[in-house]
C-alpha positions in Angstrom: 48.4 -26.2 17.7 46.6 -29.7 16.7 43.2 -29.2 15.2 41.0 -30.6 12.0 40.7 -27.8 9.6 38.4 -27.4 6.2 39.9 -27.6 2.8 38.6 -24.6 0.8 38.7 -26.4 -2.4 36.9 -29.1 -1.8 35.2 -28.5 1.5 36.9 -32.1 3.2 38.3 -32.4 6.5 42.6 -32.5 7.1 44.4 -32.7 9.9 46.8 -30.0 11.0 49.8 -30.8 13.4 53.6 -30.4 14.4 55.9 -33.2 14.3 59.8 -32.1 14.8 59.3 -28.9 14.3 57.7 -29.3 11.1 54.0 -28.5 10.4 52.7 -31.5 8.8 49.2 -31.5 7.3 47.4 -34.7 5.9 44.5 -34.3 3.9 41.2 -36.5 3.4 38.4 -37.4 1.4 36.5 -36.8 4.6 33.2 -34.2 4.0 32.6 -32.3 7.2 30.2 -33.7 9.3 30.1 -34.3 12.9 30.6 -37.5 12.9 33.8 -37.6 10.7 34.8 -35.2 12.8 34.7 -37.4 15.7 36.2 -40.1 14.1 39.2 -37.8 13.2 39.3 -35.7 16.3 39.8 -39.1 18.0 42.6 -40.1 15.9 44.5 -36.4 16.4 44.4 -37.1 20.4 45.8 -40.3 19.8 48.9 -39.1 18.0 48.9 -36.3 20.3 49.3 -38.5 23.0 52.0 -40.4 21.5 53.7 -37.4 20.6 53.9 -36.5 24.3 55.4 -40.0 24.9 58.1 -39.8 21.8 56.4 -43.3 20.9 54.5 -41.2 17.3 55.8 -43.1 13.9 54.8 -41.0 11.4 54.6 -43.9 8.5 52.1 -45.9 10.9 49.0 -43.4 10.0 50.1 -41.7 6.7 52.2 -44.5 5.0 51.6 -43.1 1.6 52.2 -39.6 2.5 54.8 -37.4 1.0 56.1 -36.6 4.7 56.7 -40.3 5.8 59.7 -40.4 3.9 61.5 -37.2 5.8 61.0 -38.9 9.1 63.1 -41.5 10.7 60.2 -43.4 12.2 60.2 -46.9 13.7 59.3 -49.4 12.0 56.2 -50.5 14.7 53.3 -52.4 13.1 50.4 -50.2 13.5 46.7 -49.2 12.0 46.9 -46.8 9.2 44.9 -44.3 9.4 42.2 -46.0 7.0 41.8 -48.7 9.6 41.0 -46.6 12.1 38.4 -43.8 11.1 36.9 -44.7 7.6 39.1 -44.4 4.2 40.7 -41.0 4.4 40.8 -41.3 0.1 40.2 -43.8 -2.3 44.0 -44.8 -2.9 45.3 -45.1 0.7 42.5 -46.7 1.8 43.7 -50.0 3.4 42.2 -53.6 2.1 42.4 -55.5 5.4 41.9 -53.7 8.7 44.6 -53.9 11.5 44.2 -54.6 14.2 45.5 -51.4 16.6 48.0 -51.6 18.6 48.8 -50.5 22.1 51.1 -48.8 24.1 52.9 -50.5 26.6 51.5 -50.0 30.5 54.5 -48.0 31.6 53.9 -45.0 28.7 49.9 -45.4 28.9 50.2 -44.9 32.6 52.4 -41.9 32.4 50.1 -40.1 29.9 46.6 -41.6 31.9 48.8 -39.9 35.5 49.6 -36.6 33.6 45.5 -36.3 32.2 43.8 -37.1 35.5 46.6 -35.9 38.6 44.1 -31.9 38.2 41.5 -34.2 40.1 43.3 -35.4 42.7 44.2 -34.3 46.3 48.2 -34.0 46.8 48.3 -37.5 49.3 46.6 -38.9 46.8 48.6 -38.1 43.7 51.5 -39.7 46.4 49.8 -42.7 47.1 49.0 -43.9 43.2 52.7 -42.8 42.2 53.7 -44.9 45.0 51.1 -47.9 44.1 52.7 -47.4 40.5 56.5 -48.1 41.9 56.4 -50.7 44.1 53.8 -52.6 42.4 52.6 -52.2 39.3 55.3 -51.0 36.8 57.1 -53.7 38.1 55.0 -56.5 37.0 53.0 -54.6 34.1 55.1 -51.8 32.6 56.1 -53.4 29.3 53.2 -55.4 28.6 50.8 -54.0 26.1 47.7 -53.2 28.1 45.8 -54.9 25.8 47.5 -58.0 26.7 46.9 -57.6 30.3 43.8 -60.2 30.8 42.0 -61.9 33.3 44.6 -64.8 33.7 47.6 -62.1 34.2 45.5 -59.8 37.4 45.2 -63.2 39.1 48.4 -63.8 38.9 49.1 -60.7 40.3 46.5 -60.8 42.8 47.7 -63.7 44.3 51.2 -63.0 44.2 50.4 -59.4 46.3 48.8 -62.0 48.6 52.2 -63.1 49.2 54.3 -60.2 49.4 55.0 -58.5 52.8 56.0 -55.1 54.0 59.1 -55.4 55.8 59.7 -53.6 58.8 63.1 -53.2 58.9 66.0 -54.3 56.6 66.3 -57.5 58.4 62.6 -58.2 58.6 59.9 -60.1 56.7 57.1 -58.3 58.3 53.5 -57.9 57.9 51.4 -59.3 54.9 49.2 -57.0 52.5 46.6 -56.7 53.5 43.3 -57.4 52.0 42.2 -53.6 52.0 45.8 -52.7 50.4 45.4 -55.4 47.4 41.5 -54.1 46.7 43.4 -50.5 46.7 46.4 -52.0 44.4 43.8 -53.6 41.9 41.2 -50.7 41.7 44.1 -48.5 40.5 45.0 -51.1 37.5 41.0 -51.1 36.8 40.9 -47.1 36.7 43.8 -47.6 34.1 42.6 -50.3 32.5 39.0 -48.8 32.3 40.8 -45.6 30.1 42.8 -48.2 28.2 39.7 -50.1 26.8 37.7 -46.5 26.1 40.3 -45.7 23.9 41.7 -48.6 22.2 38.3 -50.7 22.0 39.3 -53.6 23.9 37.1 -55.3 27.0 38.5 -54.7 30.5 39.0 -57.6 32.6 39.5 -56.2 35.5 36.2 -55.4 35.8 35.3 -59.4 36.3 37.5 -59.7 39.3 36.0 -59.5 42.5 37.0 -57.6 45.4 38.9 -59.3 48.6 36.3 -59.1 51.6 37.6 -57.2 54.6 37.7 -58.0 57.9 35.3 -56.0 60.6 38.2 -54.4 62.4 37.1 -53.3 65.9 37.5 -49.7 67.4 38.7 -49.3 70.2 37.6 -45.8 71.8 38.5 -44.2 74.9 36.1 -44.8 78.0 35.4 -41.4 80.5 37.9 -42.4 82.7 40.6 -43.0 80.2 40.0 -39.8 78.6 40.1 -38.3 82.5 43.6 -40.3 82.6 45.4 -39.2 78.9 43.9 -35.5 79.6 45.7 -35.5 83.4 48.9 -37.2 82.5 49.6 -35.9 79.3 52.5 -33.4 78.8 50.9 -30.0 79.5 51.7 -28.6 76.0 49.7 -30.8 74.5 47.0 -31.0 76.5 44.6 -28.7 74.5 45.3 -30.3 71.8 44.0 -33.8 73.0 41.1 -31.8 74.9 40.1 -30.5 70.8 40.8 -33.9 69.2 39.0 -36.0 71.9 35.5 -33.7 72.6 35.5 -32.6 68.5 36.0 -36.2 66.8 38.6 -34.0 64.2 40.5 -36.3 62.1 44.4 -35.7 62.6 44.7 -33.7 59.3 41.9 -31.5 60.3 42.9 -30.8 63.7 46.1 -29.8 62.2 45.4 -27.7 59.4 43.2 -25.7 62.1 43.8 -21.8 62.2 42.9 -19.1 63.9 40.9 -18.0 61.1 38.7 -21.4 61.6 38.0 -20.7 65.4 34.6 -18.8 65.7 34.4 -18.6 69.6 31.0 -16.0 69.2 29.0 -19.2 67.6 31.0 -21.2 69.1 31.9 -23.4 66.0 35.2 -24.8 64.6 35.1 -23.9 60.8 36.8 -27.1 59.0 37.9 -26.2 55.0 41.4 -26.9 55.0 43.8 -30.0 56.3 47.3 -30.5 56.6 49.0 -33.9 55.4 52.4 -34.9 53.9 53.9 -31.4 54.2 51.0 -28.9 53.1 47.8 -27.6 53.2 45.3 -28.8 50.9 40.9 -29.3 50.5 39.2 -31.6 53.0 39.1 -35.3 52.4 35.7 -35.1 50.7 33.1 -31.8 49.9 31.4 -33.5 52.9 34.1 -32.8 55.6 33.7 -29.5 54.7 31.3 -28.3 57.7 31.0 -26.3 61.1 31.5 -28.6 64.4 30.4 -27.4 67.6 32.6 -27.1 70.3 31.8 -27.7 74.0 33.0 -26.1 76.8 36.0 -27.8 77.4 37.4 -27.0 74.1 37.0 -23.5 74.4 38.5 -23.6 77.3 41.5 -25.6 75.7 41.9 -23.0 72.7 41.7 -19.6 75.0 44.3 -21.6 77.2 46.3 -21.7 73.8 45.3 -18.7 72.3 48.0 -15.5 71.6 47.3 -11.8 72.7 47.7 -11.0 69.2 46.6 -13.5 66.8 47.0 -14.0 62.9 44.0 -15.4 61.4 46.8 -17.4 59.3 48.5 -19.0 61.8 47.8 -22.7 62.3 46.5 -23.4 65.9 48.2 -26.4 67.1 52.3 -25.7 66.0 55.5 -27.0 66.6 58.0 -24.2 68.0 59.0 -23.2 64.6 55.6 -22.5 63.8 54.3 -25.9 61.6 51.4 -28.2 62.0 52.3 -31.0 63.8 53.7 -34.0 63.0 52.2 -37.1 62.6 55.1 -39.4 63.3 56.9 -37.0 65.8 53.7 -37.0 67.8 53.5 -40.8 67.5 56.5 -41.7 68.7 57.3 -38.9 71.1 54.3 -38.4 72.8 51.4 -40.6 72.3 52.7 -43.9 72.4 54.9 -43.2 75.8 51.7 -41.8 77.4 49.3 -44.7 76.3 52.8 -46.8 77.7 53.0 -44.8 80.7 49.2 -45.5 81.5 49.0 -49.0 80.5 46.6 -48.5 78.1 46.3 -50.5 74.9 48.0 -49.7 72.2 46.3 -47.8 69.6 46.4 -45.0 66.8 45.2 -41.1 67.9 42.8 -41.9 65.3 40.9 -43.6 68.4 40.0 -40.0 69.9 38.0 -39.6 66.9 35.7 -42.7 67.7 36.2 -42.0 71.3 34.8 -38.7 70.5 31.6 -40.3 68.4 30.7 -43.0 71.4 30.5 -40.4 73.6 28.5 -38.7 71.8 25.9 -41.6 71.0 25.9 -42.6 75.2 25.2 -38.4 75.5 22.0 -39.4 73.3 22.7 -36.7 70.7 20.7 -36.9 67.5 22.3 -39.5 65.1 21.8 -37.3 62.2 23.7 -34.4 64.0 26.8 -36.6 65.4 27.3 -38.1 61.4 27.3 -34.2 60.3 30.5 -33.6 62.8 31.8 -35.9 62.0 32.0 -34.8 58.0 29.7 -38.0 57.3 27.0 -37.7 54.9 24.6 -40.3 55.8 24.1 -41.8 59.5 25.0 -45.7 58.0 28.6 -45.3 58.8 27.8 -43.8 62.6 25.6 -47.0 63.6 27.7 -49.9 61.1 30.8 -48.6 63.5 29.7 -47.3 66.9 26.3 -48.6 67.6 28.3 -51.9 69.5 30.0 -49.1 71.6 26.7 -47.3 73.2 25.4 -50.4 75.6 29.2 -50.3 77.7 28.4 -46.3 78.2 24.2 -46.3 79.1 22.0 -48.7 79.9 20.4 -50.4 77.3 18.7 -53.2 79.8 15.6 -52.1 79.8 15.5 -50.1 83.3 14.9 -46.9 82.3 11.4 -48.0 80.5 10.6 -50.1 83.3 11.0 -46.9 85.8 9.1 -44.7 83.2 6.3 -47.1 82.9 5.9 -47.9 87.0 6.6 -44.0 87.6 3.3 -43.4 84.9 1.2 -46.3 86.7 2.0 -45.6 90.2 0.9 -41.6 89.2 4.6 -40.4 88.6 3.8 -39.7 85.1 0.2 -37.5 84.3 -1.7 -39.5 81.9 -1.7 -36.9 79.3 2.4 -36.8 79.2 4.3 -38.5 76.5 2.7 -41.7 77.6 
């Protein structure tokens, strides 16, 4: 194992490290303090790193050593060691600093992916390797990053401006869209931002602004479509709309739902798991993590649904086999030819969650209250997206204060009420 040890002798700092299966140690005129040890601990992750990506020339930090000479190294013009913590001894140390190099953006990207994938969320982990492929190792992956600059990410920018995603084969399809390009570009900042920590260089992505986005409307569900999806839809699926439209459950929470998450006594539908791109995983955020009360037609749904003898492990919306549901089948097969078969609008299931929140805002439950079941922290989101909805579901002309206030002068209304 790597690691900065203590020379007896002389009490200076050396490091301690396998290279080819041979332990190598190089020895300083370093005293031990914590900031030399710092300087060289920094140093040891570095060739640690490019050791894990085959890319460590031995000669580039210890040119003078004894070692160097073993080792069939590349000949890569590099710092020394002197250059980058302070002279290691009095002979080695080097005249002129170099300038460091840097790896190229396809082996700093594999180490960056490998250090930070333990804090991400399975889909996630899916969606930068998918990012990485199709956009930026093609354009960036054997450029040093340090010689990524401002110039080269506007390039890029604009040309994801003009890519498309084809539909099919034969295609040109739709555009990128802005939201996809921010999402492209805050990736290359995130490795860019790790670059310039550890090879001292300024990030330029951090000067380029974001693409604005577009308001997109919503487009929920009014009472009478719900009444319309809810009587037409096939019957097995019926509970399962009943949950998703009167809960506001996101698809992955509705189907990572089990048994063990259904407390009919409080009458609560515990949500800590969902299921997305093939298995289970943590909620989208510590926020969706919460209890959501369900109303009486969604109890009614789940007893409809519910077996005589029940494993708290099974998942409560299932295919035959026994999986969650799918996404795309349930797209294609069922939800599209029922909004078809209605002539309703076309329009993603994620609607029944905003269908579900409206609703709830023309019911006049507390804002606070709707943005916790919906696994929102903070009401902003609730009234920047529905608010616009509420006026097509109650009045909001002015008639009910009008009767309150003729009800309280014509003696409707005792002085002492809430008047």
């Amino acid at each position: 194992m790597s690691s900065i040890r203590i020379r007896p002798e002389s009490r200076n700092l050396y490091f301690d490290f396998h290279w080819r299966g041979i332990r190598c140690r190089e020895y300083t005129t370093l005293n031990d303090t914590p900031s030399n040890r710092r300087k060289m601990e920094s140093v040891l992750k570095r060739i640690e790193s490019e050791i894990a990506l085959n890319t460590f020339d031995y000669a580039r930090y210890f040119p003078r050593s004894a070692l160097a000479a073993r080792f069939a190294a590349e000949a890569v013009v590099a710092p020394t060691i002197s250059s980058v913590v302070e002279p290691l001894n009095s002979s080695t140390a080097a005249s002129t600093p170099v300038v460091a190099d840097t790896p190229v953006f396809r082996e700093f990207v594999t180490l960056w992916m490998r250090e930070r994938e333990i804090e991400w969320r399975h889909s996630y982990r899916m969606a930068v390797t998918s990012i990485m492929d199709s956009h930026l190792l093609p354009e960036f992956g054997d450029t040093p990053i340090r010689n990524i600059d401002r110039a080269a990410l506007m390039r890029f920018r604009a040309k994801l401006g003009d890519r498309r995603i084809a539909k099919t084969a034969n295609s040109e399809g739709r555009p990128l869209t802005n939201t996809t390009i921010n999402r492209i570009l805050g990736i290359v900042r995130q490795v860019l931002d790790e670059g310039a920590a550890r090879h001292g260089f300024p990030n330029p992505a951090l000067t380029i602004k974001r693409l604005k986005i577009k308001r997109t409307d919503i487009l929920p569900f009014g009472m009478d479509e719900v009444r319309q999806l809810l009587d037409r839809i096939r019957p097995d699926y019926r509970p399962y709309l009943t949950v998703r439209i009167f809960t506001g459950l996101r698809s992955a929470e509705a189907h990572g739902l089990k048994w063990k998450h259904v407390d009919f006594a409080r009458r609560e539908l515990v949500i800590r798991e969902t299921f997305a791109n093939g298995r289970t995983e943590y909620t989208k955020t510590d926020g969706s993590q919460r209890e959501v009360q369900m109303s009486q037609p969604v109890i009614e749904a789940l007893r409809q649904i519910q077996p005589d003898v029940c494993d708290p492990e099974d998942y409560v919306f299932h295919t035959r086999t026994g999986r969650p549901i799918d996404n795309k089948n349930f797209n294609d097969r069922v939800w599209l030819p029922l909004l078809r078969h209605l002539g309703l609008k076309r329009r993603r299931p994620y609607q029944m969650r905003h269908t579900c929140a409206t609703l709830w805002l023309a019911a006049g439950e507390n804002p606070e209250w709707i943005a916790r079941q919906l696994g929102h922290t903070t009401t902003e989101m609730l009234f920047r997206t529905y608010s616009r909805y509420v006026p097509n579901l109650t009045r909001n002309d002015g008639s009910a204060f009008d009767r309150l206030v003729s009800a309280a002068m014509n003696g409707g209304v005792r002085a002492e009420g809430n008047l």
